[in-house]
C-alpha positions in Angstrom: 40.8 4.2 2.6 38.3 6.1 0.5 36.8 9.4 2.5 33.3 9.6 1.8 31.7 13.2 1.4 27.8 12.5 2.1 26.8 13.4 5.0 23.3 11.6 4.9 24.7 8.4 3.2 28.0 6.7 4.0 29.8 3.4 4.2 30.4 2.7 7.7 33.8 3.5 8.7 37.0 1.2 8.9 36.4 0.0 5.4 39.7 -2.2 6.1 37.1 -4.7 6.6 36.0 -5.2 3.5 39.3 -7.1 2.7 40.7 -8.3 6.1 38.4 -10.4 7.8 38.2 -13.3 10.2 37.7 -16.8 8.7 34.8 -16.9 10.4 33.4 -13.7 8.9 34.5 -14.8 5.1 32.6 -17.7 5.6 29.5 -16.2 6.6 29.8 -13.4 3.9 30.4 -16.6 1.2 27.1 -17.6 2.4 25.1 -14.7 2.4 26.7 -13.9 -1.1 25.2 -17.3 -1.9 21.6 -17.0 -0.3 21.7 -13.3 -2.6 22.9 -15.2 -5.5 19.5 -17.5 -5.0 17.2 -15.0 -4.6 18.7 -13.0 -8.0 18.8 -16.4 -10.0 14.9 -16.7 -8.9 14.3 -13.5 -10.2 15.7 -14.5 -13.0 19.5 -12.8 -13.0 22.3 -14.8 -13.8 25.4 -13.7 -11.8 29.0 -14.4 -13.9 32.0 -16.2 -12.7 34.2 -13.7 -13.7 34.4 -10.0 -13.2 33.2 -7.8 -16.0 31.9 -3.5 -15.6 28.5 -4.7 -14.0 27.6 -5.7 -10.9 23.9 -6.2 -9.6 24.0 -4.7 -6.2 21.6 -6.8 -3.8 19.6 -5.3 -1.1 20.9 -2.1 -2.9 17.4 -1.0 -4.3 14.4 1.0 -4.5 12.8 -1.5 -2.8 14.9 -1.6 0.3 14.5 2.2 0.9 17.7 3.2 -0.9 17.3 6.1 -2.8 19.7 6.5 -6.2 21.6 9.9 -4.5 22.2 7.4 -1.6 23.4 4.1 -3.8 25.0 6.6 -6.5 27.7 8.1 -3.7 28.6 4.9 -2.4 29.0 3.2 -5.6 31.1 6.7 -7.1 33.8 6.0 -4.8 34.9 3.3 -6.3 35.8 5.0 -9.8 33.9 6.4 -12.6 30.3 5.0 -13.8 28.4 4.8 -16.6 25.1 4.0 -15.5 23.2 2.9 -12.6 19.7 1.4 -12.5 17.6 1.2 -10.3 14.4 -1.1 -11.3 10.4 -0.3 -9.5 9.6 -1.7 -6.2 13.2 -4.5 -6.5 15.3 -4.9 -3.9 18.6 -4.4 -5.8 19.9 -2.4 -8.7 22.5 -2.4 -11.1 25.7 -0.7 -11.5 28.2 -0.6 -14.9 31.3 0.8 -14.6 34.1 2.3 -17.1 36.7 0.2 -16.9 36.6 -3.2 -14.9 39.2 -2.0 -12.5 36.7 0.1 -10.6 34.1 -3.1 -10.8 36.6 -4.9 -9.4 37.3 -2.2 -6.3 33.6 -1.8 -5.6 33.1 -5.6 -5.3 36.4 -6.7 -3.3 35.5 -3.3 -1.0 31.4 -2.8 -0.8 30.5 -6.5 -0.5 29.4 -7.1 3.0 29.7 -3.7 3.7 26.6 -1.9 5.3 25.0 1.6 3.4 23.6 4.2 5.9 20.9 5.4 4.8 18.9 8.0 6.7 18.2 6.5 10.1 18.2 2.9 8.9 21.2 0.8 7.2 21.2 -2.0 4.3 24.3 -4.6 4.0 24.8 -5.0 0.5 25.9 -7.9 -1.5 27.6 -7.6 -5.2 27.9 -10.0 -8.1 29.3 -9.6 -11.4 26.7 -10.1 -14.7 27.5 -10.1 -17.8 24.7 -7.9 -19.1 22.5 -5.8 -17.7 18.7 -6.0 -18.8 15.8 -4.7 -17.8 12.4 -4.2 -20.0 10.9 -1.0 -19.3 7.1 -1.1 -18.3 5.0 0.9 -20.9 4.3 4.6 -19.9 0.8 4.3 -17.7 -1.9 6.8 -19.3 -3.5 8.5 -16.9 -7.1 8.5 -16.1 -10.1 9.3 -18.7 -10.4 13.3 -17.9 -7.6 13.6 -15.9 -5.4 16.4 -16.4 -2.1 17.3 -14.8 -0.5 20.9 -15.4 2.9 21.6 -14.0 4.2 25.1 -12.8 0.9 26.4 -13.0 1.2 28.9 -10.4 4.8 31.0 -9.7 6.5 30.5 -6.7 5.5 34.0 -5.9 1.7 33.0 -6.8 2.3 30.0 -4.2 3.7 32.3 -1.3 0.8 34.7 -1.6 -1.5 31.5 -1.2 -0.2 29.7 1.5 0.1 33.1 3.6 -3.3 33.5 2.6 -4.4 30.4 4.8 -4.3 31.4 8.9 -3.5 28.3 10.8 -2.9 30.4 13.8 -6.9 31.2 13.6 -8.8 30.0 16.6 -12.1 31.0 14.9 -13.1 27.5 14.0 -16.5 28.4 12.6 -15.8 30.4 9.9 -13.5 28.3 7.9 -14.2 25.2 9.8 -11.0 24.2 11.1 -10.3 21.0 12.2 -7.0 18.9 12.8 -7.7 15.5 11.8 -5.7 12.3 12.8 -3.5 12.2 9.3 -3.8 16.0 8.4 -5.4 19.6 9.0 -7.7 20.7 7.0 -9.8 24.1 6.5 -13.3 25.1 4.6 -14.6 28.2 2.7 -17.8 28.8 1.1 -19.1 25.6 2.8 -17.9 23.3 5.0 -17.2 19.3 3.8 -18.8 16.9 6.9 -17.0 14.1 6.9 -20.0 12.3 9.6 -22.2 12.2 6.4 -19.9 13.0 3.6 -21.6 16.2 2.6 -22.3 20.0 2.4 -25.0 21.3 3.9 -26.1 23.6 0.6 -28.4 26.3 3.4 -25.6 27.1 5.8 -22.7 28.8 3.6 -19.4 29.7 6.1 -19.0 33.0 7.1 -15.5 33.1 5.2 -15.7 32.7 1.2 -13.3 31.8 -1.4 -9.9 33.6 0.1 -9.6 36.8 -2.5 -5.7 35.1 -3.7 -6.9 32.7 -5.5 -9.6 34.9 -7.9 -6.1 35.4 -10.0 -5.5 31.7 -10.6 -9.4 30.7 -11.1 -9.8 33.3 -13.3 -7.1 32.0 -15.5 -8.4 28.3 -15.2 -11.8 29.6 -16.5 -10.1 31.4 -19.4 -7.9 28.5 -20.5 -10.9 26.4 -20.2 -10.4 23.9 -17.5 -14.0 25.5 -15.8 -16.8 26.6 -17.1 -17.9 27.9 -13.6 -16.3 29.9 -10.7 -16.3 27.3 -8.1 -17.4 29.0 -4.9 -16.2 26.1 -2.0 -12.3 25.4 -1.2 -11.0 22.9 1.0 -7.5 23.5 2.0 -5.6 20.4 3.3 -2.0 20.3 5.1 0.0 17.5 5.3 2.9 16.5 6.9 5.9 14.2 6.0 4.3 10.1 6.2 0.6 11.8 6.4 -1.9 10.8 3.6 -5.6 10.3 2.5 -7.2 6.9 2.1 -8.7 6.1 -1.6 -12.0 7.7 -2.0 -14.1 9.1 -4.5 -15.5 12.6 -3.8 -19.6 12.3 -3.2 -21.1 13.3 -6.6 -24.5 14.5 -5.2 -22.7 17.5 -3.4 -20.6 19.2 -6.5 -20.2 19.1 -9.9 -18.4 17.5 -12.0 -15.1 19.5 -12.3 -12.6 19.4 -9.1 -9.5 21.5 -8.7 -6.3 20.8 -7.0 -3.4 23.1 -6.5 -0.5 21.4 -5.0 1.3 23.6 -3.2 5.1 23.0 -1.3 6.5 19.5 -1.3 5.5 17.4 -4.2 4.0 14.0 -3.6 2.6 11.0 -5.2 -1.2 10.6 -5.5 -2.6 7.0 -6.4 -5.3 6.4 -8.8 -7.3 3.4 -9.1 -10.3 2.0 -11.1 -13.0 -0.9 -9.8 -10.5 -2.9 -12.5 -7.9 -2.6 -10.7 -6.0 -0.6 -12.3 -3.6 1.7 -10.7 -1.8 4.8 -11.9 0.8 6.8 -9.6 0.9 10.3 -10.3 3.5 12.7 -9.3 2.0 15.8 -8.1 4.7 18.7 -8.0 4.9 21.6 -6.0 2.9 24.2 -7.8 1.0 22.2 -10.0 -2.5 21.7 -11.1 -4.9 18.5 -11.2 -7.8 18.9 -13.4 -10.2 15.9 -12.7 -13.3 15.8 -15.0 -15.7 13.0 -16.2 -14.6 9.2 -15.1 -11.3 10.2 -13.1 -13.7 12.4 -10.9 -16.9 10.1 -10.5 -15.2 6.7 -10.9 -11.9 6.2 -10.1 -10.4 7.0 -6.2 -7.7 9.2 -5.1 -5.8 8.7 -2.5 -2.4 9.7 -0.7 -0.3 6.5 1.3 1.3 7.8 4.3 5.2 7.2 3.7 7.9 9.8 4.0 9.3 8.8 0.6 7.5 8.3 -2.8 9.2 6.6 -5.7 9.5 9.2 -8.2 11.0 9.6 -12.0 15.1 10.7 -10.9 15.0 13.2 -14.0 13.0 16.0 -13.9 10.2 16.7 -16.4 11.0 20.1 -18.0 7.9 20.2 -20.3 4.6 20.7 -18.4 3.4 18.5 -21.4 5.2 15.5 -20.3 2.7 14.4 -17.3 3.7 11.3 -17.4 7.6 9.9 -17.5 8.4 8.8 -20.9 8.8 5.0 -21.9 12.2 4.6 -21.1 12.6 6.4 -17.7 10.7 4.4 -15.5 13.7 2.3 -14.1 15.4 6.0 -14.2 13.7 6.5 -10.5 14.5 7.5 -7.0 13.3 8.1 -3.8 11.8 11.7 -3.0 11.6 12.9 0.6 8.3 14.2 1.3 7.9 17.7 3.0 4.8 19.7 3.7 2.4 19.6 1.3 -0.6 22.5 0.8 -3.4 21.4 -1.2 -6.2 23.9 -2.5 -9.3 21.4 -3.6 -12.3 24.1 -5.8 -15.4 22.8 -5.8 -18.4 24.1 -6.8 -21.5 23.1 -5.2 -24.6 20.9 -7.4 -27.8 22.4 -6.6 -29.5 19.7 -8.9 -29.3 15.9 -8.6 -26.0 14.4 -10.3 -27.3 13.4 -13.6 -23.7 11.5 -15.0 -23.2 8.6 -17.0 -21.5 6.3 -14.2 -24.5 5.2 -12.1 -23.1 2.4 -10.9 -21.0 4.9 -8.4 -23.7 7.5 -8.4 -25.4 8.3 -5.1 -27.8 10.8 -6.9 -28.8 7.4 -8.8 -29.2 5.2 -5.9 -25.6 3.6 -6.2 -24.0 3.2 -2.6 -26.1 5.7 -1.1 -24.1 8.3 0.8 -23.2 6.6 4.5 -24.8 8.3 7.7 -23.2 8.1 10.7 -24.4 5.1 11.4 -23.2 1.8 10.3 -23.0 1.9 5.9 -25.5 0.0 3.8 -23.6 -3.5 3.3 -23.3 -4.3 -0.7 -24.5 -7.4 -2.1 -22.7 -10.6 -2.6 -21.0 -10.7 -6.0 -22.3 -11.8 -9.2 -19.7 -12.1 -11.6 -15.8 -11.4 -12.0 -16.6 -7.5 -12.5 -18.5 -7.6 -9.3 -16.4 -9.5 -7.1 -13.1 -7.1 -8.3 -15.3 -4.1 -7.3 -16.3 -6.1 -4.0 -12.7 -6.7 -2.7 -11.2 -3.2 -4.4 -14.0 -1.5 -2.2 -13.2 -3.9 1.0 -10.3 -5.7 1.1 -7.5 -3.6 -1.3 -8.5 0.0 -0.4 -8.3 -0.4 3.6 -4.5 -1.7 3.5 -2.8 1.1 2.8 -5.3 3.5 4.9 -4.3 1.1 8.4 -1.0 -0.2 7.5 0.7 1.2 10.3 -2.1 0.2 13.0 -2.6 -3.5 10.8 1.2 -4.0 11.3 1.5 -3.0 14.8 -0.8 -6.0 15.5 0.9 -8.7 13.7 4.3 -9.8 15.4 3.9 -13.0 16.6 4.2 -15.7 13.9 2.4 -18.7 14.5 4.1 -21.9 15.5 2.8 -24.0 13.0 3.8 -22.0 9.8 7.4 -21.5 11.5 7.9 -25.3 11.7 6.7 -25.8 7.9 9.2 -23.0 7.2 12.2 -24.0 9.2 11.7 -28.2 8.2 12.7 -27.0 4.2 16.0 -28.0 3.4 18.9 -25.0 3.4 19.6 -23.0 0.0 15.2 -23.7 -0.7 13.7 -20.7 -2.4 10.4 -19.8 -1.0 7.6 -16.9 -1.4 5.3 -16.0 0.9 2.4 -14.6 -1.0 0.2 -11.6 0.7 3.5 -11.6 3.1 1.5 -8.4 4.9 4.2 -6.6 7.1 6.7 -9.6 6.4 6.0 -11.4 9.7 7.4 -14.9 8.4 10.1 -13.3 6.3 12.3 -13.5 8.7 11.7 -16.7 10.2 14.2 -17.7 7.1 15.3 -14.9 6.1 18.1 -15.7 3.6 16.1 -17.7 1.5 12.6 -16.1 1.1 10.9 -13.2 -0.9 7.4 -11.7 -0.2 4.8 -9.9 -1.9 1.5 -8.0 -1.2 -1.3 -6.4 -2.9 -0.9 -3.5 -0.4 2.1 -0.9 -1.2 2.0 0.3 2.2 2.8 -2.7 3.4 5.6 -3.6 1.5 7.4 -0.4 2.1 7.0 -1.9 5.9 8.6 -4.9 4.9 11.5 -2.9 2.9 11.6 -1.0 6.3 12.4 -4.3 8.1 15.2 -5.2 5.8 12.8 -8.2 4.2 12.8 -8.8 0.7 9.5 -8.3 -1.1 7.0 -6.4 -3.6 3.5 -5.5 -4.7 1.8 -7.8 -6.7 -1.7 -9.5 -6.6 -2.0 -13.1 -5.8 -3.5 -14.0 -8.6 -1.1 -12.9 -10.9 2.3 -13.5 -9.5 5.3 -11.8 -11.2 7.6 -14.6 -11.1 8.3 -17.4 -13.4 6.5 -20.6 -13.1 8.4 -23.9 -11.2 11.0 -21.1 -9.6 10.0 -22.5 -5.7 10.8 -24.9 -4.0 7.6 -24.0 -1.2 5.0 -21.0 -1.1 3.0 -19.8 1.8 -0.1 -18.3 1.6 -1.4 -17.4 5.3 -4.9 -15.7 5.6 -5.0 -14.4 2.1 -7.7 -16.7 0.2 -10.3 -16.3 2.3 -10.4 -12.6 1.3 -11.2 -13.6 -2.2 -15.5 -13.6 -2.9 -16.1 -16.2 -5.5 -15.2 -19.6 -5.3 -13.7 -19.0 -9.3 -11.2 -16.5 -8.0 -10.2 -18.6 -4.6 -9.9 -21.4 -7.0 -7.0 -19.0 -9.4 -5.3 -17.9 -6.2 -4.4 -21.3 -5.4 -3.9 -22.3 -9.0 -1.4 -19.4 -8.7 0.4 -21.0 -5.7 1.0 -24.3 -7.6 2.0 -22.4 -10.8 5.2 -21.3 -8.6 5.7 -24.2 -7.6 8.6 -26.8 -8.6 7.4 -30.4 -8.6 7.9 -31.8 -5.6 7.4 -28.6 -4.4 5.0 -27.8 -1.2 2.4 -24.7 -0.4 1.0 -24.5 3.0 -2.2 -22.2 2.9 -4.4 -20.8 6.1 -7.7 -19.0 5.7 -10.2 -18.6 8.2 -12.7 -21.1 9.8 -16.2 -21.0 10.2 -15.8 -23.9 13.0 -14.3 -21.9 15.4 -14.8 -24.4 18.0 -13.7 -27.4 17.4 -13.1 -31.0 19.0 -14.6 -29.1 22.1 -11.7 -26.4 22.1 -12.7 -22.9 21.2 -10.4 -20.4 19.7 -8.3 -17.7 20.6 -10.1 -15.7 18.8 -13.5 -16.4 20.7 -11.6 -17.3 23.9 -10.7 -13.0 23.6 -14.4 -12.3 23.8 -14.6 -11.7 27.2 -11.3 -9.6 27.2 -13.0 -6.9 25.1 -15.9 -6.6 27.7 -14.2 -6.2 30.4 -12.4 -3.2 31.1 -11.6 0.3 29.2 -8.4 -0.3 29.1 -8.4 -3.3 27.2 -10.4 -1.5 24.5 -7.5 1.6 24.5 -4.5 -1.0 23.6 -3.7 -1.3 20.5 -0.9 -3.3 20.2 -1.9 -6.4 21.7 -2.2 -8.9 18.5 -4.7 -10.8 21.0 -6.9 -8.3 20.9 -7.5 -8.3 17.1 -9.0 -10.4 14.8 -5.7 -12.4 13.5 -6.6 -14.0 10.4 -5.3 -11.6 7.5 -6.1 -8.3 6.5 -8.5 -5.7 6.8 -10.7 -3.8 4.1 -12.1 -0.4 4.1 -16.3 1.3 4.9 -17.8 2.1 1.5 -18.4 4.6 -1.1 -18.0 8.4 -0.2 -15.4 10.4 1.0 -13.3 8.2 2.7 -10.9 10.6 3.9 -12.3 10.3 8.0 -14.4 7.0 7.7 -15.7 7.9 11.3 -18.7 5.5 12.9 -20.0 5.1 16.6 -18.5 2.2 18.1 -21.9 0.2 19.1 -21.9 -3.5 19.0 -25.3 -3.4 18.8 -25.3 -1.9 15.1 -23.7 -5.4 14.1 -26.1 -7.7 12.1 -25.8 -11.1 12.0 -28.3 -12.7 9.4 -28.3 -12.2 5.6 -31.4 -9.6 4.7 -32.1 -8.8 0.7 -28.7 -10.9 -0.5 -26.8 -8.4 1.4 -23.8 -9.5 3.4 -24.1 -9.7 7.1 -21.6 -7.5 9.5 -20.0 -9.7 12.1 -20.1 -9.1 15.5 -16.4 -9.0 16.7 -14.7 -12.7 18.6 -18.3 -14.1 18.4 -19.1 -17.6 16.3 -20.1 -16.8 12.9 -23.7 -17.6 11.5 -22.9 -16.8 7.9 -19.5 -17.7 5.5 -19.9 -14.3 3.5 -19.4 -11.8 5.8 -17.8 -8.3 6.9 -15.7 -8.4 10.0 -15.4 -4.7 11.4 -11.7 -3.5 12.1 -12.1 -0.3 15.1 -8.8 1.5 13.9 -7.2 2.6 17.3 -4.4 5.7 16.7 -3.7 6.8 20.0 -6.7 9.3 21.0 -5.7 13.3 20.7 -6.3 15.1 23.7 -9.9 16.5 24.1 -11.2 13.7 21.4 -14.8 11.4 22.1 -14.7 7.8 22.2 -17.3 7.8 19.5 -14.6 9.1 16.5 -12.8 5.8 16.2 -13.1 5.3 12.5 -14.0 1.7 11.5 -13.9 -0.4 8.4 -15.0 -3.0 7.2 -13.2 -5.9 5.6 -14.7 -8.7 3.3 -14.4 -12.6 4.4 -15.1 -15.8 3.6 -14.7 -18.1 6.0 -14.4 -21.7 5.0 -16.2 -24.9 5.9 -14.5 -28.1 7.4 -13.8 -29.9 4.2 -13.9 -26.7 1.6 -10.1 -26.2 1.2 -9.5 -29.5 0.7 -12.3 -29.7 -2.1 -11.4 -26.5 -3.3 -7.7 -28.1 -4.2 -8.5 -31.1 -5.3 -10.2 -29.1 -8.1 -6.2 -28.2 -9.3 -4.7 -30.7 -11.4 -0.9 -31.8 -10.9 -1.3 -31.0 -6.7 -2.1 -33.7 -4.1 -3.2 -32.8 0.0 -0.4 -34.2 1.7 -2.0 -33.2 5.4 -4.9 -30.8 6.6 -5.8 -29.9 10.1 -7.2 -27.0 11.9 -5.5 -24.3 14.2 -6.8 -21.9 16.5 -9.6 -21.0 14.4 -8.1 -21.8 10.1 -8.1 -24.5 8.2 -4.7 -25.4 6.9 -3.4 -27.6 4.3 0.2 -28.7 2.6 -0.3 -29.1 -0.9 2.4 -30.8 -2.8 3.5 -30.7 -6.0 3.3 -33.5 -8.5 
């Protein structure tokens, strides 16, 4: 037996097993090794007959949650390597040996075998491969005007600044202390409202700029990252698995430069355009983000809560090197987020914002900053540009800010997609696209991989075991005819042109083998129907009667439960706070504008926003009135749209439709 010397990571003891088993259990590990050997070959690895110095460990990746310290200690004990990698967001990785002797132990020892990592545990399946191949992504340049500077503070710099900050204080009103749900946060020069997203420029705190951080201002004005002392500071904590939803900071309040000192654990901030472009940045401790021009005005920032980010294994010695080179992006791991200071300068805009991007400008009458009342609605789309911005702003933003809460209602699969699921013959390959949480993965679980839009929910899935990863559904990273049946459960309707719901299913066929089937649900706008009503309107009358109905929040009855959810507008997202008040929901179309629906009552419009009330479990001492709400874009379908809207894809026939408790539903199959 091998002694194993990691104390957060081991094989589970009595590795005996990996060699003497029961017939029983050698069958049942020939199968799994088989369902793995499926999934690989649909992501297009070829396992080899005989051994040879690689081996592509299943279930063994980033993906799962297994870091590369974790996978790299198991993997050492079984002789000398030579490289492991570990590929973005995949659930497996792959490991070349030496000598073929030590690829041999690993596999006759670790297959079957289950890795502890941290509090959860992977069972890991090995193959041989002949080759190992894996084309690195291009290096992601960052955002126009966005500047990263590494070390730019000394640790004894950073120690001075974080012991400037009192968290002790129970002075609230001069720096304007507040503990919000995902983080605390204090003000100084002005304090940042988060009912109205703004500063109110007349009433400057009692407590300034803290005198620390002149030094390191000073020096960004002389190395030319300011041109202006900034005279307001935000100073936010978080905690391991706290974040920040995506948001843009208001450009009527400030000007254009914003500075962020990072301070403590390092962590990964996400940028994204109206495009839909993303770019993950890794934030170290003790580093500095410059954000100038279209990073600052145009493109959001935001944090996902997780307690591990994917980050580049090698460190970046050069502050020059902002970005890991081309070449180390499969060289990643999993960092452990700690607490993490960050020191936002500002400096207050005493004239109307004048910039180039008026289109997100609320100076220039672009999504006018929202009050505490219910946000302007934006207009229905009209064009591809539009409709991206549309369902960036209300549909992609919201799933990583209510993952958690979005997941805790969605544990029940429905009866109807289990059947179509468990009626495909054993050893099919199937993907469940905009798998959410992963609710259906593991109604077949040997045979199936997932993928989302929404990162946050995919680490869920890795979380459950589930194999999946973040893609869009309308461009699918696998190779066309590689399944034998797709799923696409309460995705399309969140798509806001009939062009772009006609691609998503495009998309689902394009997967599809012939002969192949699809089975897709969105959203009805019959919701009564051959004199039944809904669930969902059936519920009505449960959210009217009774506080404690409106306090539960993990009854999936209670919720809307056709798909997912997407984010208020424009601002500072950070606390999207709104009164609860049914009576702020409209229900007609006014100026082109999309309506807001009034929760588990029939709809009178197909283009519409459906409010989701984000219940966290209230702080003691904390108002009904601050539940945050957003708002997610839908549009529900006709009796007879789906159909039409298929019939439009060539090399695809309707096999059977019908409607269930509130969707439309049909089985497409391939020709």
């Amino acid at each position: 037996h091998q002694e194993h010397h990691s104390s957060t990571c081991a094989l589970e003891e009595n590795n005996v097993k990996a060699v003497r088993r029961s017939k029983e259990e050698k069958k049942l590990l020939r199968k799994q090794i088989k369902a793995s050997h499926t999934l690989l070959k649909h992501e297009g690895i070829h396992t080899a007959p005989q051994p040879t110095r690689s081996l592509v460990v299943a279930n063994g990746g980033l993906g799962n949650s297994v870091s590369r310290e974790e996978l790299s200690a198991a993997l050492k004990e079984m002789g000398e390597m030579e490289s492991l990698l570990m590929p973005p967001h995949k659930p497996y990785a792959f490991v070349t040996y030496r000598c073929e002797e030590s690829a041999l132990k690993a596999y006759t020892h670790l297959n079957g075998q289950k890795l502890q990592c941290g509090e959860s545990s992977v069972m890991l399946y090995l193959a041989y491969v002949s080759s190992v191949t894996h084309e690195e992504e291009a290096s992601v340049p960052l955002p126009e005007g966005l500047v990263l500077l590494e070390d730019f503070v000394s640790p004894e710099e950073e120690a001075l600044l974080l012991a400037a900050v009192d968290w002790s204080s129970t002075n609230d009103d001069v720096t304007a202390q507040k503990a919000l749900k995902h983080r605390r946060v204090k003000h100084y020069g002005f304090e940042f409202r988060y009912d109205n997203n703004n500063v109110d420029k007349d009433k400057p705190l009692p407590a300034g700029i803290p005198a620390e951080c002149l030094p390191v201002l000073e020096r960004c004005l002389r190395n030319g990252h300011i041109n202006v002392m900034p005279d307001q500071l935000t100073v936010n904590q978080y905690e391991s698995g706290q974040g920040i939803p995506p948001h843009v900071d208001t450009h009527s309040p400030f000007e254009d430069t914003i500075l962020s000192l990072s301070l403590g654990a390092k962590t990964v901030m996400e940028f994204r355009h109206p495009d839909g472009r993303v770019v993950a940045v890794v934030l170290p401790g003790r580093s500095l983000l410059v954000m100038k021009g279209e990073s600052r005005y145009v493109w959001t920032h935001g944090i996902t809560p997780r307690k591990f980010d994917m980050v580049p294994a090698c460190e970046q010695q050069s502050p020059d090197h902002v970005t890991p080179e081309p070449g180390t992006r499969s060289n990643l791991t999993l960092s452990k987020r700690g607490t993490r200071t960050s020191f936002t300068f500002r400096k207050i805009r005493l004239e109307p914002c004048r910039c180039a991007f008026t289109s997100a400008c609320d100076s220039q009458g672009a999504s006018s900053t929202p009050s505490p009342s219910t946000p302007p609605p934006p207009a229905l789309p009209c064009c591809h540009a539009d409709a991206a911005r549309l369902e960036e702003e209300y549909v992609h933003r919201v799933y990583d800010a209510i993952a958690s809460h979005f997941s805790s209602t969605r544990h029940s699969p429905w009866p109807r997609v289990c059947h179509f699921l468990s009626s495909l013959p054993p050893g099919s390959v199937l993907a469940d696209v905009g798998c959410g949480n992963g609710k259906y993965l593991g109604v077949n679980p040997e045979m199936i991989v997932g993928c989302d839009r929404s990162s946050a929910l995919v680490q869920i899935c890795a979380e459950r075991g589930f194999h999946a990863f973040v893609s869009d559904a309308l461009n699918v990273p696998l190779r066309t005819a590689s399944c034998d049946a797709c799923i696409s459960i309460a995705v399309i309707h969140h798509f806001s042109t009939e062009e772009r719901r006609l691609a998503a299913v495009r998309e689902l066929v394009r997967l599809l083998k012939p002969g192949g089937h699809a089975l897709i649900y969105v959203w009805a706008f019959e919701q009564e129907y051959n004199k039944q009503r809904s669930k969902y309107l059936k519920d009505h009358n449960k959210e009217h009667h009774g506080k404690e109905n409106l306090t539960k929040n993990t009854s999936e009855d209670r919720r809307e439960p056709h798909g997912k959810s997407a984010m208020q507008n424009s601002g500072h997202l950070e606390e999207g706070y709104e009164p609860v008040d049914k009576k702020q929901d409209v229900g007609k179309v006014t100026d082109g504008k999309l309506s807001v629906h009034t929760n588990r009552t029939a709809f009178n419009t197909q283009d519409l926003l459906v409010p989701w009330h984000l219940k966290e479990g209230k702080k003691q001492g904390e108002e009904d009135h601050l539940t945050p709400v957003f708002h997610r874009y839908y549009h529900v379908f006709h009796q007879g749209e789906l159909e039409q809207l298929c019939s439009q894809v060539d090399g695809v026939k309707v096999q059977s439709s019908y409607h269930d408790q509130g969707n439309w539903c049909v089985i497409l199959e391939k020709d």
